[in-house]
C-alpha positions as CSV (number, residue, x, y, z in Angstrom):
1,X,-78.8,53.8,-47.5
2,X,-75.8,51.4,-47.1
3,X,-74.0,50.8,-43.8
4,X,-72.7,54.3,-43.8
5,X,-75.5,56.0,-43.6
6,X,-78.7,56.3,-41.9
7,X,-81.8,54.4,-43.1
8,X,-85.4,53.6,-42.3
9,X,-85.7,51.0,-39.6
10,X,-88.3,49.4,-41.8
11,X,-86.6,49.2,-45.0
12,X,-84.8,45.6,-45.8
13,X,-81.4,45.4,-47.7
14,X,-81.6,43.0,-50.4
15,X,-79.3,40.5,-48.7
16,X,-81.6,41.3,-45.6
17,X,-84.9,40.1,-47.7
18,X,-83.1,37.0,-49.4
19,X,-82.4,36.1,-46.1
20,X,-85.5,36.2,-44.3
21,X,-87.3,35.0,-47.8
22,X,-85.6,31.6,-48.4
23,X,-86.1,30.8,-45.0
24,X,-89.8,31.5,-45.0
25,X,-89.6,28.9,-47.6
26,X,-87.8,26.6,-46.2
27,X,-89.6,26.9,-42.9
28,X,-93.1,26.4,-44.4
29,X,-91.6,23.2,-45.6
30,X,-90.2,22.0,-42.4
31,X,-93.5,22.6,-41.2
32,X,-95.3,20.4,-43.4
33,X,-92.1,17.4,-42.9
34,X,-92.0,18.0,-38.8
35,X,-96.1,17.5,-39.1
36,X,-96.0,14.3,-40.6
37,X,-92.8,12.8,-38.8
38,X,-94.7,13.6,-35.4
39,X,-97.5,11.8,-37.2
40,X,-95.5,8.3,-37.7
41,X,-93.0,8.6,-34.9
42,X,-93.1,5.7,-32.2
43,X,-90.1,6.4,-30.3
44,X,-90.8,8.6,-27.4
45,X,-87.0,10.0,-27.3
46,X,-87.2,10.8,-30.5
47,X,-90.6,12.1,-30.7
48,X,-89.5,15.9,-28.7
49,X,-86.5,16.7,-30.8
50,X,-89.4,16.7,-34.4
51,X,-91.5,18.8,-31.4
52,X,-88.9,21.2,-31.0
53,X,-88.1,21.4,-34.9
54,X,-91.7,21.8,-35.7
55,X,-92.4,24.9,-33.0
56,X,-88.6,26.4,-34.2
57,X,-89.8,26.8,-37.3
58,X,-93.4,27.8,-36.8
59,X,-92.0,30.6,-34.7
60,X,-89.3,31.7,-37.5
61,X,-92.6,32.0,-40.1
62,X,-93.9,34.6,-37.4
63,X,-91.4,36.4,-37.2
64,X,-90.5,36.8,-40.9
65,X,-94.2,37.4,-41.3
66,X,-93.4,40.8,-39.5
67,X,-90.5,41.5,-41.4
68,X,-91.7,41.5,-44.3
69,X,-95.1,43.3,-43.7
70,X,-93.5,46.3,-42.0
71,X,-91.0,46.5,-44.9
72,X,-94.2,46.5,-47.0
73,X,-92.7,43.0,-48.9
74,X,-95.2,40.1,-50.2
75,X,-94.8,37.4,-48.0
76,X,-94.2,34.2,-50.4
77,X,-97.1,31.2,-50.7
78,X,-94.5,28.5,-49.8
79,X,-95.8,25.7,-48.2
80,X,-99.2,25.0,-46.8
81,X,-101.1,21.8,-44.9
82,X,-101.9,21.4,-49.6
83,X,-98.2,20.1,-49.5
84,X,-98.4,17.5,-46.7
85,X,-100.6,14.0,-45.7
86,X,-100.2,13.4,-42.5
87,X,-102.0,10.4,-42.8
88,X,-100.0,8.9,-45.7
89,X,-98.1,5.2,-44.2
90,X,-94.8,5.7,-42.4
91,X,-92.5,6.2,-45.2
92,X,-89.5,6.3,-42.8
93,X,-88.0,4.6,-40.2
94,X,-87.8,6.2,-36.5
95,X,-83.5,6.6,-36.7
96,X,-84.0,8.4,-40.3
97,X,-86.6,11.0,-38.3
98,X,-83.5,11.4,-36.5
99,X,-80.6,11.3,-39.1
100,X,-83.2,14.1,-41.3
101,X,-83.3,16.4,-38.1
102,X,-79.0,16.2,-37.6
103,X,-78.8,17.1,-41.6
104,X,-80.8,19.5,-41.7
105,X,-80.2,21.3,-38.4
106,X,-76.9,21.6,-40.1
107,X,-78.2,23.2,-43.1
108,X,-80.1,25.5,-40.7
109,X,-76.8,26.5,-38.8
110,X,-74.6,27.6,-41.6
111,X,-77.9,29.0,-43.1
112,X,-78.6,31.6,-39.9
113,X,-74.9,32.1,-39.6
114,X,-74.1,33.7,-43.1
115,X,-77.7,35.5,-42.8
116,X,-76.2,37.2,-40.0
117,X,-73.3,38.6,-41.1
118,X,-75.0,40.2,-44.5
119,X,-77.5,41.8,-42.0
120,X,-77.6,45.9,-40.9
121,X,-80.0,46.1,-38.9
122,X,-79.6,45.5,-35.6
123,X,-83.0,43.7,-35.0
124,X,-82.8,41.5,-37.8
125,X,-79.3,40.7,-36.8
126,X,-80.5,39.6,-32.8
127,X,-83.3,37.5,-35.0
128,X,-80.5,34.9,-36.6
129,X,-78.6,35.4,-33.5
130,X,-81.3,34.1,-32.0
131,X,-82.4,31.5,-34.3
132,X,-78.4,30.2,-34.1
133,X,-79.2,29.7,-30.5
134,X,-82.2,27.7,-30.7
135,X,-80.4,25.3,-33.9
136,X,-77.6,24.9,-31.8
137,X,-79.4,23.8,-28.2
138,X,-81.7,21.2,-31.0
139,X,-78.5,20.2,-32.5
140,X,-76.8,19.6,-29.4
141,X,-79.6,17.2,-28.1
142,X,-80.1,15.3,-31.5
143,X,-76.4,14.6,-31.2
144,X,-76.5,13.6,-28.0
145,X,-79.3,11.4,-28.6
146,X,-77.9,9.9,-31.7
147,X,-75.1,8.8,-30.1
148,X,-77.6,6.0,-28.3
149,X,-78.3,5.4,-31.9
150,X,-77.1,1.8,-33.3
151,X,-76.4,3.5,-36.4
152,X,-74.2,6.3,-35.0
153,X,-71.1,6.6,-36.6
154,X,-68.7,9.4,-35.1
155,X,-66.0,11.2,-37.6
156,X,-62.5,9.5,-37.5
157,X,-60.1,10.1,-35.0
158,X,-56.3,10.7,-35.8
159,X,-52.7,10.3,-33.5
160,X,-51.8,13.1,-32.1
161,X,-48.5,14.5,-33.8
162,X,-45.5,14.6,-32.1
163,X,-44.0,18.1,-32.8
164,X,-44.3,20.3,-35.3
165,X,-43.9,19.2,-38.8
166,X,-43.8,21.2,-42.3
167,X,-44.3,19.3,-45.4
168,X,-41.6,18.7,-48.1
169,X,-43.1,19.1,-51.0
170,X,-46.5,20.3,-52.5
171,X,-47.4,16.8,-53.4
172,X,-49.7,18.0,-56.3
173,X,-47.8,15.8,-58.9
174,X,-47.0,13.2,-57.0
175,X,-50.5,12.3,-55.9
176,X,-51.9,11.9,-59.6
177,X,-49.0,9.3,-60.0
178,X,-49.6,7.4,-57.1
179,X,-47.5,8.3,-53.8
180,X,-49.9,9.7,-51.8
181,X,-49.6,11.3,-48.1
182,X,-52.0,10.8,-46.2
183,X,-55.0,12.4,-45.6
184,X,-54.8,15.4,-43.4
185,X,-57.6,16.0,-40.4
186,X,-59.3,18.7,-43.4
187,X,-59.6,16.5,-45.9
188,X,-60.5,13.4,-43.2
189,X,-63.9,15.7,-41.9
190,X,-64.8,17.1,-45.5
191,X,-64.6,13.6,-46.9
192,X,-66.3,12.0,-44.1
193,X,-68.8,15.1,-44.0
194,X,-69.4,14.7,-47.6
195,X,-70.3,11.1,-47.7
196,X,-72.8,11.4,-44.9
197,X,-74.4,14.6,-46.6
198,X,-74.3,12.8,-50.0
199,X,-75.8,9.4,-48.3
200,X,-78.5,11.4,-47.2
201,X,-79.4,12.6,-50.5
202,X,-79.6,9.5,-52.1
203,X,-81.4,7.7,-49.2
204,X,-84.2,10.6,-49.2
205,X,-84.4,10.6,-53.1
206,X,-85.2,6.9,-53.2
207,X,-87.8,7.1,-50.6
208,X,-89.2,10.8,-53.1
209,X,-88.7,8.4,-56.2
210,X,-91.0,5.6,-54.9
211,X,-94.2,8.3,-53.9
212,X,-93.7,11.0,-56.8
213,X,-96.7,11.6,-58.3
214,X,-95.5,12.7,-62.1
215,X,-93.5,10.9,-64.0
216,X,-90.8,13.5,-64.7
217,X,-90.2,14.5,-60.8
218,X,-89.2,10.1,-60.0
219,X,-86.9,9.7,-63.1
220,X,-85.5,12.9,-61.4
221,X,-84.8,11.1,-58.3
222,X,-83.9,8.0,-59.8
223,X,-81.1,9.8,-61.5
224,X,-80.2,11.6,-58.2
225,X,-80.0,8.2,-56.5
226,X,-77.4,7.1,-59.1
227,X,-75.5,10.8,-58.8
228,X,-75.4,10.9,-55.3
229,X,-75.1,7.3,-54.5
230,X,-71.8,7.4,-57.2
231,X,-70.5,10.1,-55.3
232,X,-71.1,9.5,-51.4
233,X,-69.0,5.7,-52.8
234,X,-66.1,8.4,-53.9
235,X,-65.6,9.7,-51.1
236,X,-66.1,6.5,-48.9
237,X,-63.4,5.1,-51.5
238,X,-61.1,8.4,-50.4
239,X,-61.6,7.4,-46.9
240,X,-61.1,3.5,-46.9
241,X,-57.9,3.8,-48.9
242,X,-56.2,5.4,-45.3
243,X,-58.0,2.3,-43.9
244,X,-60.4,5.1,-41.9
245,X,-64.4,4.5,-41.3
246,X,-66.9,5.8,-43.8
247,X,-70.4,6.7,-42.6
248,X,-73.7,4.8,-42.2
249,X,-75.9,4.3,-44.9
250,X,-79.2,4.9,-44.3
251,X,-81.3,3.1,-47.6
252,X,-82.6,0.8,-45.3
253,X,-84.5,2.9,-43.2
254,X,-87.0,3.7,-46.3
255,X,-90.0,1.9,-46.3
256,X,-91.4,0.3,-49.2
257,X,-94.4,2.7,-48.9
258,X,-95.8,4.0,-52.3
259,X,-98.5,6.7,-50.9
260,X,-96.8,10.2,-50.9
261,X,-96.7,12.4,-47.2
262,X,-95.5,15.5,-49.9
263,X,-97.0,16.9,-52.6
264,X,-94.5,17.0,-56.1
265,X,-93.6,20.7,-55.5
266,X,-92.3,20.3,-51.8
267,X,-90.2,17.2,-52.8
268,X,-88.3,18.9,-56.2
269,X,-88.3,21.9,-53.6
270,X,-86.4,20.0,-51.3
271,X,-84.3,18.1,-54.1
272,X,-82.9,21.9,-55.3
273,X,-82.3,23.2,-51.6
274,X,-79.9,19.8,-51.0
275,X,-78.6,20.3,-54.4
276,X,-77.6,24.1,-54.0
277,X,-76.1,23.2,-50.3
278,X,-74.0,20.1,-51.9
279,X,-72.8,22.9,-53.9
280,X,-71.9,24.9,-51.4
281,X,-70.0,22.4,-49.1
282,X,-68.0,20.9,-52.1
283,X,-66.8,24.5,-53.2
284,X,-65.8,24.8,-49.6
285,X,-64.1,21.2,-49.5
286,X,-62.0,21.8,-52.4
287,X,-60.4,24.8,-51.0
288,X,-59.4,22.8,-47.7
289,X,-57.8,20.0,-49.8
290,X,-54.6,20.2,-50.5
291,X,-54.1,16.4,-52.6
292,X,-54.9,16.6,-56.4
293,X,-56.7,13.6,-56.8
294,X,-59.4,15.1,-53.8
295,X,-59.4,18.1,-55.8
296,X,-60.3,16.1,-58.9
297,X,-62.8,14.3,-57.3
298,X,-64.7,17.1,-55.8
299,X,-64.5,18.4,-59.3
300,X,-66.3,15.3,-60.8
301,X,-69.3,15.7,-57.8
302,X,-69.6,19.4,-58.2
303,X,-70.1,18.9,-62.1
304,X,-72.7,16.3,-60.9
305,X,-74.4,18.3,-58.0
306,X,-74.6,21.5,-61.4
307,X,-76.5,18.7,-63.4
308,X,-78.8,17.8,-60.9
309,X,-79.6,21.7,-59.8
310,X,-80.0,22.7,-63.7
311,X,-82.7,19.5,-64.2
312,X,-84.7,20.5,-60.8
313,X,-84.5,24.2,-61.7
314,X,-86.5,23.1,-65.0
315,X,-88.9,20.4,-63.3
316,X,-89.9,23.3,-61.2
317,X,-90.4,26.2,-63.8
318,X,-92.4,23.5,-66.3
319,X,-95.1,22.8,-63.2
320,X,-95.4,26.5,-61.9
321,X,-93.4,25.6,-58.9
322,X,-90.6,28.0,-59.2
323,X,-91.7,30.9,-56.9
324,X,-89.7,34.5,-57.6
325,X,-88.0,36.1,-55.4
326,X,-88.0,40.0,-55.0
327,X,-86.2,41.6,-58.0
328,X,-84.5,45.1,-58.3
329,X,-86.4,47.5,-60.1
């Protein structure tokens, strides 16, 4: 029944089972990541905020376990200790343990918040209430910590405005000609937003493209560190022309380490997961900019961030990778 009626507590909406589905996925992966940063990480501040990550999501899979069961649904393979060497060199620097953790903390925020407001019932509903809890207490101390970071870079500050002011014109035209206002505080955190998200995409495909195993999964991230190095330098470009900061850049923190932590499958998984977010946030960004050549620009990445998802999607159908989510009858 729908949320007018009465219905089995057991039974799972489909925007209920999608939910809980994808994040056993993406769970069992952060498992297998969290195992093997703990397994290279030196720095002792550091080393409780992977701790934390590692037991959030070894908790979530429990719980989903449940879920699922009761509602009589097959719980999905995802990742397993097969997917991850522990033992493999340190691939990654300390700070970039770090950086990871802030991204995708993120991811996991927005994640449990739109999970809970497509949920009925009431105790799968207190589940991501609870899970938005726990992400934002981690986030709260990676950003705290990061801040001692020496490559910490905060979002750009503006002058506060003096009155209220309403603008003139829509500026649409103008912009594509050349007179441009400024950038507003929206368009200053989406662009700054975008290029740290983007960076982080093209720093964690180089350090996938130097371990991939088959040929066809590192000309994948070669070509994602051209994308998504093309377009974190758009945005930067966005940002420097107001003479504001751009964010860190994070391709030195990769080692030059050739022995893969992650098997093939976990890394396209994780390739299509930052793909389909980047997707996401640009959708989002465009309809918070108001200046024609932004809009343009998030364009051009979106078409790029499509390109990337469409080549991953059929990297992971080819090797068996792909698994299906629960279908209507």
């Amino acid at each position: 029944m729908g949320i007018f009626g009465k219905s089995n507590t057991n039974n799972l909406t489909a925007a209920e089972v999608s939910a809980l589905w994808l994040q056993y996925l993406g769970d069992s992966m952060a498992i297998c990541i969290f195992k093997y940063f703990l397994h290279i990480v030196e720095n002792e501040e550091i080393k409780p905020i992977l701790k934390n990550a590692l037991q959030l999501s070894e908790s979530h899979i429990t719980k989903i376990t449940e879920f699922l069961t009761r509602a009589n649904f097959q719980i999905p393979i995802g990742f397993t200790e097969n997917d991850v060497n522990v033992n493999a060199p340190r691939l990654f620097s300390d700070q970039f343990l770090l950086f990871y953790s802030y991204i995708m903390t993120i991811h996991g925020i927005t994640g449990y918040s739109l999970a809970f407001t497509n949920s009925e019932r009431p105790d799968i509903q207190n589940y991501f209430s609870e899970c938005l809890v726990s992400a934002k207490e981690l986030f709260q101390k990676i950003v705290e910590l990061s801040k001692k970071q020496p490559k910490y870079t905060s979002v750009p500050t503006i002058s506060s405005p003096h009155g209220a002011e309403f603008l003139k014109s829509p500026g649409f035209i103008s912009n594509l000609i050349g007179d441009k206002r400024p950038l507003n505080s929206s368009e200053i955190s989406t662009l700054f937003f975008n290029s740290t998200k983007t960076g982080f995409v093209r720093s964690l495909s180089l350090a996938f493209s130097q371990v991939a195993v088959r040929e066809d999964v590192r000309q994948f991230m070669l070509k994602n560190i051209k994308l998504a190095g093309k377009d974190a330098e758009s945005f930067d470009t966005l940002l420097q022309q107001d003479h504001l900061p751009i964010p860190e850049k994070w391709d030195d923190e990769i080692t030059n380490s050739t022995v893969s932590p992650f098997s093939d499958k976990l890394i396209m998984f994780h390739a299509g997961f930052l793909v389909n977010s980047a997707l996401t946030y640009y959708g989002a960004s465009i309809g918070s900019s108001l200046r024609s050549d932004l809009i343009v620009n998030y364009s051009k990445v979106f078409t790029h961030a499509m390109e990337a998802g469409a080549i991953s999607y059929n990297i992971m159908v080819k090797h068996g990778w792909m698994e299906k989510q629960p279908e209507a009858d």
